[in-house]
C-alpha positions in Angstrom: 133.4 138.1 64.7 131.5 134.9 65.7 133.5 133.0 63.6 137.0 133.6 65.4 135.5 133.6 68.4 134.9 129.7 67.8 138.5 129.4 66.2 139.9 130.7 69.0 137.9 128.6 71.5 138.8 125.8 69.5 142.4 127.0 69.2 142.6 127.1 73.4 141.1 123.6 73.2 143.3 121.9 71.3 146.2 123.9 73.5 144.7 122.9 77.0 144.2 119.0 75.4 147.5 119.0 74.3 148.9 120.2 77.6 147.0 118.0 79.5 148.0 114.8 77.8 151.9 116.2 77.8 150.9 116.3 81.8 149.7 112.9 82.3 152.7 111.4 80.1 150.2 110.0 77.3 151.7 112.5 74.6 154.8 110.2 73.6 156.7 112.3 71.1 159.7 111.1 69.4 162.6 110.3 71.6 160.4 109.7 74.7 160.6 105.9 75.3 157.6 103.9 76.0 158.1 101.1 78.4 157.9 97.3 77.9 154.6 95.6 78.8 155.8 93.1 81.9 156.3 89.5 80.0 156.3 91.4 76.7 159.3 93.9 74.6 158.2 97.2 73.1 159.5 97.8 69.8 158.7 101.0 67.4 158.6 100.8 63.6 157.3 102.5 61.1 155.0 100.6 58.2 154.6 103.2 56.2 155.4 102.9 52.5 154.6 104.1 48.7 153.9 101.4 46.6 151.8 101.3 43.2 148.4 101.2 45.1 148.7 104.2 46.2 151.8 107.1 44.6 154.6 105.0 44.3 156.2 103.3 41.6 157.0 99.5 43.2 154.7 96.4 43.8 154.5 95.4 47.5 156.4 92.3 47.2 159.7 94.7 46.1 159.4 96.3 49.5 158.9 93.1 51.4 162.1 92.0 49.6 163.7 95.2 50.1 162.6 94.7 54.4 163.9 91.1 53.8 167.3 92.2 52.5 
């Protein structure tokens, strides 16, 4: 019984964190724009990618040439 106790308490936690941050307008999910710094122009990307370091099949230099292209 202890045990869900503290899952649940942890459970509400995570809830109320996530609903404060959603209040303040930190919590940026996808969609939501986030503005330009003044002098400076916000872009998104995502730098994500597979190569043969980690489970992919490709050196890095085949996605730079891929990004290039």
């Amino acid at each position: 019984m202890e045990t869900y106790l503290k899952k649940l308490a942890l459970l509400c936690t995570l809830v109320l964190v996530y609903i404060s941050l959603q209040a303040q307008g930190i919590y940026a999910p996808k969609g939501r724009q986030i503005p330009d710094i003044p002098g400076y122009y916000t872009i998104k990307c995502d730098l994500h990618m597979h190569t043969v370091f980690s489970d992919g099949k490709v050196w890095p230099t085949v996605r730079v040439d891929a990004a290039i292209r």
